[in-house]
TIVO-2410 file (N, C-alpha, C; in nm, 3 decimals):
# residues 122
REC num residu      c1      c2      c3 atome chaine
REC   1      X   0.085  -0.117   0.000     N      A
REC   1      X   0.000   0.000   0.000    CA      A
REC   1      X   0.089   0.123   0.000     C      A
REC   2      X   0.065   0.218  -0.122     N      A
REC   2      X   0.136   0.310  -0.101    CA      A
REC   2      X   0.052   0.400  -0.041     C      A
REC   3      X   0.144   0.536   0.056     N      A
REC   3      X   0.048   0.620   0.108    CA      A
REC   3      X   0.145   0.742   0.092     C      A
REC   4      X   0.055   0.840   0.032     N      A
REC   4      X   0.094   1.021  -0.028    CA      A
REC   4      X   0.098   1.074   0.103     C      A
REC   5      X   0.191   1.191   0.155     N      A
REC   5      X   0.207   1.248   0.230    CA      A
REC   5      X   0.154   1.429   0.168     C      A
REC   6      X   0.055   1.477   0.188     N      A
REC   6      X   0.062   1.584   0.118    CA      A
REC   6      X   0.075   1.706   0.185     C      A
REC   7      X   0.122   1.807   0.146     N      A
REC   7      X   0.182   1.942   0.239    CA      A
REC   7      X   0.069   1.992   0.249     C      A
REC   8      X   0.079   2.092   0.329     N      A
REC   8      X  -0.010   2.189   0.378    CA      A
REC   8      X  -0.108   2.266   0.266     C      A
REC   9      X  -0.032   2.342   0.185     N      A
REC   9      X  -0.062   2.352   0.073    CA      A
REC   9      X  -0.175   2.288   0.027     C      A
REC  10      X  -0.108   2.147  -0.031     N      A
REC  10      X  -0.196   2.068  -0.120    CA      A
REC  10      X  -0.351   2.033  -0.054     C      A
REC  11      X  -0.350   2.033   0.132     N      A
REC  11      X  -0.447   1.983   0.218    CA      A
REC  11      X  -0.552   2.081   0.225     C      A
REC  12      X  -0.482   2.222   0.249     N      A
REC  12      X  -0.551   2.289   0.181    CA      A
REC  12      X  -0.627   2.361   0.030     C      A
REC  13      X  -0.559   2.328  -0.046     N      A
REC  13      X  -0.668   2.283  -0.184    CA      A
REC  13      X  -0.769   2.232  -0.181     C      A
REC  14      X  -0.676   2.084  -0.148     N      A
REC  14      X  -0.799   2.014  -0.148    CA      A
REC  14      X  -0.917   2.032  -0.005     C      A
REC  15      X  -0.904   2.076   0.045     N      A
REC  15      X  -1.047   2.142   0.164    CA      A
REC  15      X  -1.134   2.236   0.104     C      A
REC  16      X  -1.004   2.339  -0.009     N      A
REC  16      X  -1.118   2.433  -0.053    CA      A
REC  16      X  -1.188   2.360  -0.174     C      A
REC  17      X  -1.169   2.297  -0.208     N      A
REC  17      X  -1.231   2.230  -0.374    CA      A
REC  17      X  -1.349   2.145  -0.284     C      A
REC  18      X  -1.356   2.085  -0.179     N      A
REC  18      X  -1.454   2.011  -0.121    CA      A
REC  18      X  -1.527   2.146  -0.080     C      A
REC  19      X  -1.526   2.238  -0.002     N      A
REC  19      X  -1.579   2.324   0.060    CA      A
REC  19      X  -1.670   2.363  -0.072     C      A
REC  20      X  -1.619   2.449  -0.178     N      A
REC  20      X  -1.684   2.482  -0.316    CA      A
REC  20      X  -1.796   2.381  -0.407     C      A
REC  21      X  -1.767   2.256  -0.382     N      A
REC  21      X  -1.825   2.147  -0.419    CA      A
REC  21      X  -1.960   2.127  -0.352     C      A
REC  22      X  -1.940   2.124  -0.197     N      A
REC  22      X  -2.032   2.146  -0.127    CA      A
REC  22      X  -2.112   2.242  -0.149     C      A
REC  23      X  -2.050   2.370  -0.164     N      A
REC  23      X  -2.181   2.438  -0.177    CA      A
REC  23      X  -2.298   2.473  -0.365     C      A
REC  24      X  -2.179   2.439  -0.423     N      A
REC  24      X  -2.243   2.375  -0.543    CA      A
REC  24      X  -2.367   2.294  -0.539     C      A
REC  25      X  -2.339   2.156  -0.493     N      A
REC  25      X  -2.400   2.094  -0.465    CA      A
REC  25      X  -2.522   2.138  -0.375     C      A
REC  26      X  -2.548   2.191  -0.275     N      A
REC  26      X  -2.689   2.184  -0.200    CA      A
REC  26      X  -2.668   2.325  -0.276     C      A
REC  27      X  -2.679   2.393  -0.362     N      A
REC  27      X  -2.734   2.515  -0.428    CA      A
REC  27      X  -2.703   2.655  -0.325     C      A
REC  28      X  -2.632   2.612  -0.204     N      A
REC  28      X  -2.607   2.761  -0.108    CA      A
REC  28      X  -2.558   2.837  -0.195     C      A
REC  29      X  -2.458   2.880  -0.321     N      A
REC  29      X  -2.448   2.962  -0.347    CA      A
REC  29      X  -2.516   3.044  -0.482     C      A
REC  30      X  -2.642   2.999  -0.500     N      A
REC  30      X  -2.775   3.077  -0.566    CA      A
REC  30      X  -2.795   3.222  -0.488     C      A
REC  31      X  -2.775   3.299  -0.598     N      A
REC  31      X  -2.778   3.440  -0.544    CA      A
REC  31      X  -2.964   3.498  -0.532     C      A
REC  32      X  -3.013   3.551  -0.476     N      A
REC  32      X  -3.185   3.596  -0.539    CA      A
REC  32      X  -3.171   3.699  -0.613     C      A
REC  33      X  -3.264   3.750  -0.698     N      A
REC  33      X  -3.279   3.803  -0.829    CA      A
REC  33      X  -3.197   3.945  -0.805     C      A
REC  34      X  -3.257   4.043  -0.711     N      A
REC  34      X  -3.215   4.103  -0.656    CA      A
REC  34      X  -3.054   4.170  -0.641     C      A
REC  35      X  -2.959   4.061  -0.642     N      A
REC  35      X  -2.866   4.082  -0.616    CA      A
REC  35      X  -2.828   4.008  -0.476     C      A
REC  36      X  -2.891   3.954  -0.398     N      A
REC  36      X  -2.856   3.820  -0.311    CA      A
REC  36      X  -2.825   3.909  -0.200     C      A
REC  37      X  -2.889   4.042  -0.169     N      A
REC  37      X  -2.891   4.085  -0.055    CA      A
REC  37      X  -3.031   4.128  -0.011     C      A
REC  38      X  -3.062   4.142   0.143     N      A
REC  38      X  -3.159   4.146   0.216    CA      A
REC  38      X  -3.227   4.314   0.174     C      A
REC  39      X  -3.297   4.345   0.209     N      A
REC  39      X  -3.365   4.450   0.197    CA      A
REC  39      X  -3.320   4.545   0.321     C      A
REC  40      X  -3.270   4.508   0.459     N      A
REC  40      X  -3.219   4.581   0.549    CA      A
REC  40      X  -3.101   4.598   0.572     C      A
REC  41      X  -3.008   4.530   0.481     N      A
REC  41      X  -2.866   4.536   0.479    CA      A
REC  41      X  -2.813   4.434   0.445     C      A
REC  42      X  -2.728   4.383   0.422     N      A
REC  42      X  -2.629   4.256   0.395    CA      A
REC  42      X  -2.660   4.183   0.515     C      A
REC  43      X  -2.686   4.069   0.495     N      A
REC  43      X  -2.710   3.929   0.554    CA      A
REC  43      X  -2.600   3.834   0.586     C      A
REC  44      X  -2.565   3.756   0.632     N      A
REC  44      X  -2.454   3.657   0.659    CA      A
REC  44      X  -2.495   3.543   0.579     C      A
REC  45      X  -2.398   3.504   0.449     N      A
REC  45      X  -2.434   3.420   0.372    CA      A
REC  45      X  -2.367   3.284   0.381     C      A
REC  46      X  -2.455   3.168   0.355     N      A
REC  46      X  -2.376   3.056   0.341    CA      A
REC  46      X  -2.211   3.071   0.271     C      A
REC  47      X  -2.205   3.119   0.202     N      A
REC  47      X  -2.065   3.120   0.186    CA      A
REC  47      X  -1.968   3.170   0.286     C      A
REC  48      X  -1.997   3.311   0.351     N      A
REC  48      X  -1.895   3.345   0.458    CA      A
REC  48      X  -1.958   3.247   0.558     C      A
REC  49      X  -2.011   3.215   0.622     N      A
REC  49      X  -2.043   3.058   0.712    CA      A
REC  49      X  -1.939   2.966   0.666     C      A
REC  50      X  -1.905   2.912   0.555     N      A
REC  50      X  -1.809   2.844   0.512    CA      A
REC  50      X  -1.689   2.866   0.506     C      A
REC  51      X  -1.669   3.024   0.491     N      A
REC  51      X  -1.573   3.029   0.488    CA      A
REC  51      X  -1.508   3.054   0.698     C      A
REC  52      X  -1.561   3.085   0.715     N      A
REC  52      X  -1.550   3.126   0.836    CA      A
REC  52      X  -1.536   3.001   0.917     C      A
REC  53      X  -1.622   2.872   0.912     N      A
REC  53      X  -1.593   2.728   0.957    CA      A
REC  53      X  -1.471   2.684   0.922     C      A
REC  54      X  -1.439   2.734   0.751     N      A
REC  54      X  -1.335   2.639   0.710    CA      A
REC  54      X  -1.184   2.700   0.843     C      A
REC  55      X  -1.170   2.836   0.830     N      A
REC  55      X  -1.076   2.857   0.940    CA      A
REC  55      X  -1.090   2.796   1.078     C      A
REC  56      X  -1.203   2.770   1.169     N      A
REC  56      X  -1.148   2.698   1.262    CA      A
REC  56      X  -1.107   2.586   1.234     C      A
REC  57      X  -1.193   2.528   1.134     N      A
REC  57      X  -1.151   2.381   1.151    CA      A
REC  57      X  -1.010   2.329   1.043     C      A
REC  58      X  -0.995   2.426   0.992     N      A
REC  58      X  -0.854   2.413   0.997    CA      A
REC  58      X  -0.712   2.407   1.117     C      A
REC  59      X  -0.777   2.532   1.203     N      A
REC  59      X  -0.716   2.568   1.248    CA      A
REC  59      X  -0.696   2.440   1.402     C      A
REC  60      X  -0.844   2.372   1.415     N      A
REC  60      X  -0.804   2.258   1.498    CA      A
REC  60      X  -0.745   2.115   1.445     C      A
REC  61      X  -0.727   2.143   1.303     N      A
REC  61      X  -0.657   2.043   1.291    CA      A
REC  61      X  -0.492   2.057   1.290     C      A
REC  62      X  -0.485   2.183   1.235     N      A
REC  62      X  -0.308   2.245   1.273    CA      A
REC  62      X  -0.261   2.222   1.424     C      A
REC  63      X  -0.323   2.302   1.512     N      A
REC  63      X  -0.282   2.247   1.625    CA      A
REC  63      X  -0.374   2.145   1.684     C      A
REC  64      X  -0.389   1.985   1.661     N      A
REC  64      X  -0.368   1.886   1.675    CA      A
REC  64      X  -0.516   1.805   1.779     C      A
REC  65      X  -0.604   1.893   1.736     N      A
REC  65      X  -0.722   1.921   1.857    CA      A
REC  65      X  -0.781   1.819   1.767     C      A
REC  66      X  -0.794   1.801   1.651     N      A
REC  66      X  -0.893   1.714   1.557    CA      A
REC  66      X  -0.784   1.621   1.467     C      A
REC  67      X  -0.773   1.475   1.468     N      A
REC  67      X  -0.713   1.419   1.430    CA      A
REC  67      X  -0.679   1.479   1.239     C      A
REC  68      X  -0.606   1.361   1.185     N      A
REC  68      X  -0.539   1.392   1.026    CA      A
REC  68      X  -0.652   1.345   0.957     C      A
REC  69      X  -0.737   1.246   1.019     N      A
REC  69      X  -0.793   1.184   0.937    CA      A
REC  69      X  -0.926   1.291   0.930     C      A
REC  70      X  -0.975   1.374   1.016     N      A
REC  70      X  -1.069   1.487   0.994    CA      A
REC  70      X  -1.031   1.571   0.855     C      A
REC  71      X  -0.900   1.582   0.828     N      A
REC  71      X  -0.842   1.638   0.704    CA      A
REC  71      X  -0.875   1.553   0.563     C      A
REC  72      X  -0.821   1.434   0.591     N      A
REC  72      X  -0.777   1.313   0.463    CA      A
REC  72      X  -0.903   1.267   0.447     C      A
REC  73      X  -1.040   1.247   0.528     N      A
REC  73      X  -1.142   1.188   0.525    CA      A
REC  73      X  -1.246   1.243   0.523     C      A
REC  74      X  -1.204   1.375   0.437     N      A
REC  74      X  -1.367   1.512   0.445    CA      A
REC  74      X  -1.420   1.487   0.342     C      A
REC  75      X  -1.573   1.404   0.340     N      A
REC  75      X  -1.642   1.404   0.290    CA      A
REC  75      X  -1.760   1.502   0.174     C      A
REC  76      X  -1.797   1.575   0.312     N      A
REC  76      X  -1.880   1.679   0.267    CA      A
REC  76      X  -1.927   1.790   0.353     C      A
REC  77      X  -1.922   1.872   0.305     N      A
REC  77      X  -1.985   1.999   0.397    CA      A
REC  77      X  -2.093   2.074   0.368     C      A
REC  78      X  -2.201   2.082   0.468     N      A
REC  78      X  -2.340   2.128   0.455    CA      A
REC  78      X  -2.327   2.267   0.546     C      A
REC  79      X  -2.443   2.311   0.492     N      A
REC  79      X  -2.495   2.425   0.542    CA      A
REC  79      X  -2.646   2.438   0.511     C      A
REC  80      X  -2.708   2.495   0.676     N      A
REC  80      X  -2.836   2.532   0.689    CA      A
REC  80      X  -2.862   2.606   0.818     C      A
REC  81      X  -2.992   2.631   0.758     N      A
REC  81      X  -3.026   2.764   0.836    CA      A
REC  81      X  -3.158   2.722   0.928     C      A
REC  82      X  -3.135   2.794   1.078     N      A
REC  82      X  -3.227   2.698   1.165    CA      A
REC  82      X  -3.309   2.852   1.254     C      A
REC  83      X  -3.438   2.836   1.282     N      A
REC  83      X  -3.464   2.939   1.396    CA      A
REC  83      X  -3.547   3.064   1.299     C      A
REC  84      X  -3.627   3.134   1.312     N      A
REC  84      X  -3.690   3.259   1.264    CA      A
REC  84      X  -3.564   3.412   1.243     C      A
REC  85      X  -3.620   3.481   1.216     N      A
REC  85      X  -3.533   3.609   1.164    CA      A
REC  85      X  -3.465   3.658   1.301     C      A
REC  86      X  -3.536   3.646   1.387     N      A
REC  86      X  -3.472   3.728   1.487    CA      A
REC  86      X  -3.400   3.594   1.563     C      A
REC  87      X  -3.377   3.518   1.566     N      A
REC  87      X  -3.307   3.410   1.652    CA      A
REC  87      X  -3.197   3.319   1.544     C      A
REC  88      X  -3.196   3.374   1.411     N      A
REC  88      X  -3.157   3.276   1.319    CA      A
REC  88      X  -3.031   3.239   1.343     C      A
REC  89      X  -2.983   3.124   1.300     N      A
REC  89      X  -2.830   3.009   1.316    CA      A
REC  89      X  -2.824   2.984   1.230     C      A
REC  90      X  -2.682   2.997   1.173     N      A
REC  90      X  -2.646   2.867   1.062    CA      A
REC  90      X  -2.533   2.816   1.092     C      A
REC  91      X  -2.572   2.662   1.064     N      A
REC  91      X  -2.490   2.583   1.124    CA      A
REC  91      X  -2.409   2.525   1.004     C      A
REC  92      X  -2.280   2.471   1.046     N      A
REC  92      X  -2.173   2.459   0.865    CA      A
REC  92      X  -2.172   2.320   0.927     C      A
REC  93      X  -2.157   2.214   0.861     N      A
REC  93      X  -2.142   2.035   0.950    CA      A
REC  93      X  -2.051   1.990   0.868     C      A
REC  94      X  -1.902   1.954   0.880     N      A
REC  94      X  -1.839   1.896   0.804    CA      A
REC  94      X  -1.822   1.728   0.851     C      A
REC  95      X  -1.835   1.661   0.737     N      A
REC  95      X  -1.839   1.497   0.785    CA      A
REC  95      X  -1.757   1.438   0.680     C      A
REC  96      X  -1.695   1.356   0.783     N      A
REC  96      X  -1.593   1.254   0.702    CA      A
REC  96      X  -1.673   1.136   0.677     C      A
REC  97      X  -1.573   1.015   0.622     N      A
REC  97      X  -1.580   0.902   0.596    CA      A
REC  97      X  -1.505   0.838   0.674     C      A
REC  98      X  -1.624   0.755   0.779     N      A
REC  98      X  -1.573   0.636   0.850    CA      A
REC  98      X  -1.530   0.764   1.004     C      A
REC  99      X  -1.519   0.687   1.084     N      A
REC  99      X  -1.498   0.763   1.234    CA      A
REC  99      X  -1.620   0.762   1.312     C      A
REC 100      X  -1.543   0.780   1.470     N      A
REC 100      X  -1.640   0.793   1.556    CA      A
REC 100      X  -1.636   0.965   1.621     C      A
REC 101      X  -1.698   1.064   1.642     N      A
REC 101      X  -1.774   1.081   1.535    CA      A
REC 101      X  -1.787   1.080   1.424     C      A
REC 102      X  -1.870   1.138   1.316     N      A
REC 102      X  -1.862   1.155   1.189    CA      A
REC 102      X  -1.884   1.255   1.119     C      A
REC 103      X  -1.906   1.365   1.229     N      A
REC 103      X  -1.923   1.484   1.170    CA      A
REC 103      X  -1.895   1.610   1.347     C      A
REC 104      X  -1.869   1.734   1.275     N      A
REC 104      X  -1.830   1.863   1.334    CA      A
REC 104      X  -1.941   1.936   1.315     C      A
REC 105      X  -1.966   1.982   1.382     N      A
REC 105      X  -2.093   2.126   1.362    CA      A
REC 105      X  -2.023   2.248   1.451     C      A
REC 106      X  -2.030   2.311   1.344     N      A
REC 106      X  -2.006   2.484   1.376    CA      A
REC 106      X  -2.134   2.565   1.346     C      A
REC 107      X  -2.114   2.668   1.436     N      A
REC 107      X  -2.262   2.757   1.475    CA      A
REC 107      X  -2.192   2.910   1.473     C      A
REC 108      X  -2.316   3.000   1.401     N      A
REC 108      X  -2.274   3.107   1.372    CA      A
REC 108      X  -2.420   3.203   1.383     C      A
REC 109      X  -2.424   3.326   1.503     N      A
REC 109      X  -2.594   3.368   1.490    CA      A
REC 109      X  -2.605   3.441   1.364     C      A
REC 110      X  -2.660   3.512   1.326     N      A
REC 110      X  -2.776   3.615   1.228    CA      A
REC 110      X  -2.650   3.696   1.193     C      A
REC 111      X  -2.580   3.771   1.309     N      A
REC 111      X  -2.442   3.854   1.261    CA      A
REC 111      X  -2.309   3.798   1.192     C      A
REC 112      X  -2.330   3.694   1.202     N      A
REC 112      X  -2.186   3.608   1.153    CA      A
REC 112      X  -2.083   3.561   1.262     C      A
REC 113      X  -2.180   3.589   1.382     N      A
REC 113      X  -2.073   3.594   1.556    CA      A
REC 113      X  -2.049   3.455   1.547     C      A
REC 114      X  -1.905   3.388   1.567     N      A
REC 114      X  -1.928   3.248   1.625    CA      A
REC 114      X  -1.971   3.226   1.765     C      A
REC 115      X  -2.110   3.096   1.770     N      A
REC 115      X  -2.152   3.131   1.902    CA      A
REC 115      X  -2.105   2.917   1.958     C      A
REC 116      X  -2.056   2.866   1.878     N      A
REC 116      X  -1.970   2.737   1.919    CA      A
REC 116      X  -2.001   2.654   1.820     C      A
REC 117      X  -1.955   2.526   1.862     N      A
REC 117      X  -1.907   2.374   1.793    CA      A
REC 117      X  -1.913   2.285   1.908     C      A
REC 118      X  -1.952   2.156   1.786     N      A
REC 118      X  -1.940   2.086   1.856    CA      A
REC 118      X  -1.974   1.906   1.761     C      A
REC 119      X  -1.985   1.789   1.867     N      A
REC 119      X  -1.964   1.695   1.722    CA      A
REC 119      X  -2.140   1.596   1.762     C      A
REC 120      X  -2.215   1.694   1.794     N      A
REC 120      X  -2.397   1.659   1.806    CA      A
REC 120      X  -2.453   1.704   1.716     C      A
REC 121      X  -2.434   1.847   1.679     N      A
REC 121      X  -2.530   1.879   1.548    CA      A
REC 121      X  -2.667   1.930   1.660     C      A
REC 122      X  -2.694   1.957   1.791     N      A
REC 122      X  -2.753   2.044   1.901    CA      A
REC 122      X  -2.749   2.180   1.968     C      A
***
């Protein structure tokens, strides 16, 4: 069995090409006709949610808080939106393949504040 060692660099590529994929895929980045902003100001969009997840959870896998295989084994990453206008969350869930857990949930309120994580999806 051969096994690739890939740099930082390359780990990060490949996170952002999954991250982009992801949101391809469930349609988060469909703009509305409009111009894809709110009527009271700019909104916090699935994309900065993503992008904003992708830094911690990078950042717990650099320093050593979330194993390699959270890196080598990222499946897919979702995003959705939970709660009415005035209480709203969106939560980013990145899930691998194979592991106990199998997925990360990051939480972000209405402003873009991070308000935590965790590996319930609660």
């Amino acid at each position: 069995m051969i096994q690739y060692t890939l740099c930082r660099h390359m780990r990060s590529m490949i996170t952002i090409a999954v991250i982009v994929t992801g949101i391809i895929v469930t349609g988060a980045g469909i703009a509305n006709s409009h111009g894809g902003k709110t009527h009271g100001g700019e909104s916090f969009s699935a994309f900065q949610a993503v992008q904003k997840a992708t830094q911690l959870y990078d950042r717990l896998i650099v320093s050593g808080k979330l194993q390699e295989d959270w890196e080598t084994g990222l499946s897919s990453i979702h995003v959705s939106v939970r709660g009415d206008e005035t209480s709203r969350e969106t939560v980013v869930q990145f899930k691998r393949t194979g592991g106990d857990p199998d997925s990360l949930y990051f939480y972000f309120d209405h402003r873009g504040e991070y308000s935590g994580s965790n590996f319930t999806g609660k």
